[in-house]
N, C-alpha and C positions, 0 to 999 in steps of 0.2 A: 889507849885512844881508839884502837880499832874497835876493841871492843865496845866501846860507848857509842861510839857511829853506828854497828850493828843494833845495836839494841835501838836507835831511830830506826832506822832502815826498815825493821819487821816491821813493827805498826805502819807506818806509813802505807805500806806494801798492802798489806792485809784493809787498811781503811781505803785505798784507790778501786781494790779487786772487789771489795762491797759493795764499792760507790756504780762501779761498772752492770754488779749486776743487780743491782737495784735497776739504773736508770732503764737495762732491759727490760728486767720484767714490768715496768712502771711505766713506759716509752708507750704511746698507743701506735696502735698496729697500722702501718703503713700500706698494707697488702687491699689489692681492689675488692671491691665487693662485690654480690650476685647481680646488684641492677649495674653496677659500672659494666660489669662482661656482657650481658644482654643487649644493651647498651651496642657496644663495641662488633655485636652478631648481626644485628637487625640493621645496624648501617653498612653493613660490605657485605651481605649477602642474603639475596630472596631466600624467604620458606620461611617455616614454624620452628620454633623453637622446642621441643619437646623436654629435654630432662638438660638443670644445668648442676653439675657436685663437684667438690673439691676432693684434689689429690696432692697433698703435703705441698710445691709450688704452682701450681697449678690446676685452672680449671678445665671442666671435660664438658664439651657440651653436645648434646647430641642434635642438632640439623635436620628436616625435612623439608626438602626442595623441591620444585618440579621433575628435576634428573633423578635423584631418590634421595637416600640416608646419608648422612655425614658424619664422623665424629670431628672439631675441631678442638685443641688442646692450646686454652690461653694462658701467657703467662702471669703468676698469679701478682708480679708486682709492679711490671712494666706494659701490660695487655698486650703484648707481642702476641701474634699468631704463629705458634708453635709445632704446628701441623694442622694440615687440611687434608681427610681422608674420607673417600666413600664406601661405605661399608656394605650397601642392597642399592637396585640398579630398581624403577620405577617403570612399568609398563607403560607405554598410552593408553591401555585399556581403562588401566585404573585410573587416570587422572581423566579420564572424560567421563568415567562414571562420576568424579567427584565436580564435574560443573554443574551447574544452576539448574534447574528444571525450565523450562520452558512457560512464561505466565498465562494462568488459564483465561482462557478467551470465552467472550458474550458469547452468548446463545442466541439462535434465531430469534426467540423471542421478542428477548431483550434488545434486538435490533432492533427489529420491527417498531418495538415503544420511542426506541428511541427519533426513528425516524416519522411516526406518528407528532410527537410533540412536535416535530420541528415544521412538519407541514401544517399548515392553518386550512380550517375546512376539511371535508370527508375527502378520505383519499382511498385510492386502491391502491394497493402497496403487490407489484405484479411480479416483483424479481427479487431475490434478498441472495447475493451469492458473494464468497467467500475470495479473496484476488490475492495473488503477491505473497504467495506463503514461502516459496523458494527464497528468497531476500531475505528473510527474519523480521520483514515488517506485513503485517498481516491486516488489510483492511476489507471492510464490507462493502459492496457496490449494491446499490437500492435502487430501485425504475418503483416511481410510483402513479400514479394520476390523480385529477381531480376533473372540474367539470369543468375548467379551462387549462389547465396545461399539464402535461409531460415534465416528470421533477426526477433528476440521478441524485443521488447524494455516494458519497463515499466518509464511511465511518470507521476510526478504530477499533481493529477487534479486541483488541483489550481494554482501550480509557474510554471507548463510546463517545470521543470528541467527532463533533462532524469536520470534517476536514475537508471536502469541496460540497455547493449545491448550485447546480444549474436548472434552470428550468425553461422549457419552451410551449407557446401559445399554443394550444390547439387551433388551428383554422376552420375559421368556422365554413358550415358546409352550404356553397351556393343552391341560391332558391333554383328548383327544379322549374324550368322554362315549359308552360302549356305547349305540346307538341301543336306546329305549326298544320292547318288542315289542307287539304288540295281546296284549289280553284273547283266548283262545280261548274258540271256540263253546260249552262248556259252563257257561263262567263268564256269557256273554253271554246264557245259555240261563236261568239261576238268576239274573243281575238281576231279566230280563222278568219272569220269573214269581215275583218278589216284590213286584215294581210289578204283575203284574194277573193272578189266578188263571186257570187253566185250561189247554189242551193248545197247545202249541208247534206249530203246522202249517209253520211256515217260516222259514227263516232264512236271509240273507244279507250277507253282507261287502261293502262298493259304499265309493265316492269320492262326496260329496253334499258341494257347496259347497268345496271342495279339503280336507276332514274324512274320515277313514275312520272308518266307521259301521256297524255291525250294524243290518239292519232286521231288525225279527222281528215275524210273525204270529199273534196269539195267539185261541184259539175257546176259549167256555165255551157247552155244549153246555146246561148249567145255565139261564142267564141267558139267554141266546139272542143274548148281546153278545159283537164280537169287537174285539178293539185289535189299534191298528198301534204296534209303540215303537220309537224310535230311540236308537240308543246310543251313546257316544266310544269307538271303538274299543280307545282307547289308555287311557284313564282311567277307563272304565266309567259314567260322567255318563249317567244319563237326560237326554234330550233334547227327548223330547218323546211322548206318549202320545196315537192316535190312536182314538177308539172309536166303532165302529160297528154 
């Protein structure tokens, strides 16, 4: 009996042990892939990914961050993080060499055109200078003229958009007033002698007190009094009447 049960027993044995490793080698492979780990890199931690290879459970990846070099070691079938190691330590030098260049900025020129088109009529364009470069925003300040006003503009130095424009009137220049002439001598003459009777002995035109002024001498042979009068040359204003 024993024996007949053995003689089950192999087979079976031997057809379970086939059936086992068939389904392995048959089974598709469970283990993550190169974009699942990338994947799993690029969400928990800044930097480049450089080289990613497989090591029997596990993947090796190598990391560049702003700090420096990394290797992390993921697992290859649960994406555990297995270790996180840094391997070279990154200067500041080097990663400020690796920022942006700085965008090339308009030229005088190109200012100038630009602030041409934007003014209507001949302009003089008297100023074209450079503002606010400390900030990292860099614009042009323009003084221009024309034949009625004074115009600033302020332009991008890199997109040449205009960004402010004001402009004011020139005022225009008052008519120059015919200089005012003095009163002549005879008028100067019939003041006097309606401010104080008698004969005219003298007269004269003089600068007194930075005022041009007629003195005149007047005798009244009559009364036996003589006045001194002073006059605004320009207005006729008695001044002042002196008697003696």
């Amino acid at each position: 009996m024993k024996k007949r049960i053995m003689q089950w027993v192999v087979p079976l044995a031997l057809i379970f042990a086939t059936a086992a490793v068939m389904y392995l080698l048959l089974s598709p492979d469970e283990t993550l892939a190169e974009s699942d780990v990338r994947d799993i890199i690029e969400a928990r931690y800044v930097g480049t990914i450089e080289e990613i290879r497989q090591d029997e459970n596990m993947f090796i990846v190598t990391l560049v961050a702003p700090m420096g070099e990394y290797v992390v070691q993921v697992d290859r079938a649960g994406g555990d993080i297995l270790s996180f190691e840094q391997t070279s330590e990154t200067s500041g030098v080097a990663w400020e060499d690796t920022e942006p260049e700085e965008p090339e900025r308009l030229t005088l020129d190109e200012v100038r055109e630009i602030a041409s088109e934007e003014i209507s009529g001949e302009e003089d364009i008297v100023l074209v200078d450079l503002a606010d470069q400390d900030s990292g925003f860099a614009y042009y300040q323009v003084e221009a003229t024309t034949a009625e006003h004074h115009i600033r503009l302020e332009i991008d130095a890199v997109s040449g958009d205009i960004l402010t424009v004001s402009q004011e009137r020139i005022p225009e220049d008052p008519e120059e007033e015919e200089p005012i002439e003095p009163i002549n001598e005879a008028q100067a003459r019939e003041i006097a002698l309606a401010e104080f009777a008698g004969v005219v002995d003298d007269i004269d035109l003089e600068e007194k007190d930075g005022r041009l002024v007629y003195e005149i001498e007047i005798e009244n042979d009559d009364t036996g009094v003589d006045a001194d009068i002073i006059i605004d040359a320009y207005s006729g204003e008695v001044l002042s009447v002196k008697l003696d």
